[in-house]
C-alpha positions as CSV (number, residue, x, y, z in Angstrom):
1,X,-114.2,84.0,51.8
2,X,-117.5,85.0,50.5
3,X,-119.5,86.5,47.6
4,X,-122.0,88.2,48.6
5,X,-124.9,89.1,45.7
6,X,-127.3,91.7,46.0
7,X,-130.2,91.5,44.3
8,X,-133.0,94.0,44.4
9,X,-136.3,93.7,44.9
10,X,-138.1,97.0,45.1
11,X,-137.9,99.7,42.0
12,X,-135.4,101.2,41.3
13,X,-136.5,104.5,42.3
14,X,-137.3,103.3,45.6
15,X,-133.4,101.7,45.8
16,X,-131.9,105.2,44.7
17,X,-133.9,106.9,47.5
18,X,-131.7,104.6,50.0
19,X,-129.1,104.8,48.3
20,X,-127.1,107.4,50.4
21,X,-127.5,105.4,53.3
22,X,-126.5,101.7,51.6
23,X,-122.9,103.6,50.6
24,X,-122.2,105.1,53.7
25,X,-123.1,101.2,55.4
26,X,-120.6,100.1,52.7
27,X,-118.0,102.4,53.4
28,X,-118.1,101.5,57.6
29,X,-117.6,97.9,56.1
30,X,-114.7,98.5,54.1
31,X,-113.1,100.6,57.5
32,X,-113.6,97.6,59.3
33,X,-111.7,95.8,57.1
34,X,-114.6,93.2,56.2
35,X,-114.7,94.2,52.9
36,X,-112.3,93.8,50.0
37,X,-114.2,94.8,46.9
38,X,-117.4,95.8,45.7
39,X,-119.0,97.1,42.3
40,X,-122.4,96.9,40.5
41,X,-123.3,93.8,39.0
42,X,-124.6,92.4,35.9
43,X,-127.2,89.9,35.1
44,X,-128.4,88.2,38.1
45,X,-126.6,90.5,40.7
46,X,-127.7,93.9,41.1
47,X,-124.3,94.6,42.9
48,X,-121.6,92.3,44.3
49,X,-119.3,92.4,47.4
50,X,-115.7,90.3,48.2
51,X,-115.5,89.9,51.6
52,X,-112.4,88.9,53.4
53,X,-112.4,85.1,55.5
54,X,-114.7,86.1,58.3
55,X,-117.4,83.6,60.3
56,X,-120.7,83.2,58.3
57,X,-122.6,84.4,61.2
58,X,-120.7,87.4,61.7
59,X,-121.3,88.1,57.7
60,X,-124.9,87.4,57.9
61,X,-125.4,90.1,61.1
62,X,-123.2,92.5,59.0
63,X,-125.4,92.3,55.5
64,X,-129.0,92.6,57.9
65,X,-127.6,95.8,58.9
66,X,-127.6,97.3,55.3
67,X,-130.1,99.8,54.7
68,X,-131.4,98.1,51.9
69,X,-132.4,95.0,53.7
70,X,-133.8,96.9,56.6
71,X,-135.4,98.5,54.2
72,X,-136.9,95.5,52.2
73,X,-135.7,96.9,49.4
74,X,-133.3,94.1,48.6
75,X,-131.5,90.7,49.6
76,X,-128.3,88.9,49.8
77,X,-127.1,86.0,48.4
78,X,-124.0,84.5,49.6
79,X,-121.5,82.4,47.9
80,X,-118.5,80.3,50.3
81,X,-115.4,79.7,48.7
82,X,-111.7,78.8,49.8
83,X,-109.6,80.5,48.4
84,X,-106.5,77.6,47.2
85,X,-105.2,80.2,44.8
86,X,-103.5,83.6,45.2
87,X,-102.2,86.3,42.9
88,X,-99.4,87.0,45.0
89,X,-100.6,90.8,45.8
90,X,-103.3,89.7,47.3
91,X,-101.9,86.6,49.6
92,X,-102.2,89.3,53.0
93,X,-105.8,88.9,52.3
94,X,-105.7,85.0,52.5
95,X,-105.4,84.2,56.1
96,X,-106.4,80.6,54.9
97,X,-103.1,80.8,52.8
98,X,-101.1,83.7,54.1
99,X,-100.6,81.7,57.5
C-alpha cells in the first residue's frame, strides 16, 4: 500500500485555480478503485492520499496524470508500506492479508 503526499509548490491561488480539475482527477481515481482515502493535510503534506496495493509504476503513471503535477503546481511524495495489521472492516482492502 502507499501514502501518497502532496506537497505544493506554487501559491495557493495558483493551486485553487486547478483546483476543479485535481478533484475531478481524484474522483476518476477513487472509481477505479485505486484510491481508498484522501483528505487535506497538515504540516508537511498539503494533502494526503491512501491507495489500495497496486504496482509502484502503475501509481507513479496515475499521480503524473494529476492536474496539479501537469501543472507544476505541485509534487508527490510516496510512502510504501505493508500492511501486517487490519481493523477487520477494512481486511477486503488488504489483498496482501485478505488472500
Amino acid at each position: 500500500m502507499y501514502i501518497a503526499l502532496l506537497r505544493y509548490t506554487a501559491p495557493t491561488e495558483e493551486v485553487d485555480y486547478a483546483l476543479p480539475d485535481h478533484s475531478a482527477w481524484l474522483r476518476k481515481q477513487f472509481a477505479r478503485g485505486l484510491f481508498l482515502v484522501s483528505g487535506k493535510g497538515t504540516g508537511n503534506a498539503d494533502q494526503v492520499i491512501l491507495t489500495r496495493p497496486l504496482h509502484r509504476g502503475k501509481l507513479d503513471a496515475v499521480l503524473a496524470t494529476d492536474p496539479f503535477v501537469l501543472q507544476r503546481l505541485a509534487r508527490y511524495d510516496v510512502i510504501e508500506f505493508s500492511a501486517t495489521r487490519t481493523a477487520q472492516e477494512l481486511l477486503a482492502i488488504n489483498e496482501a492479508i485478505a488472500s
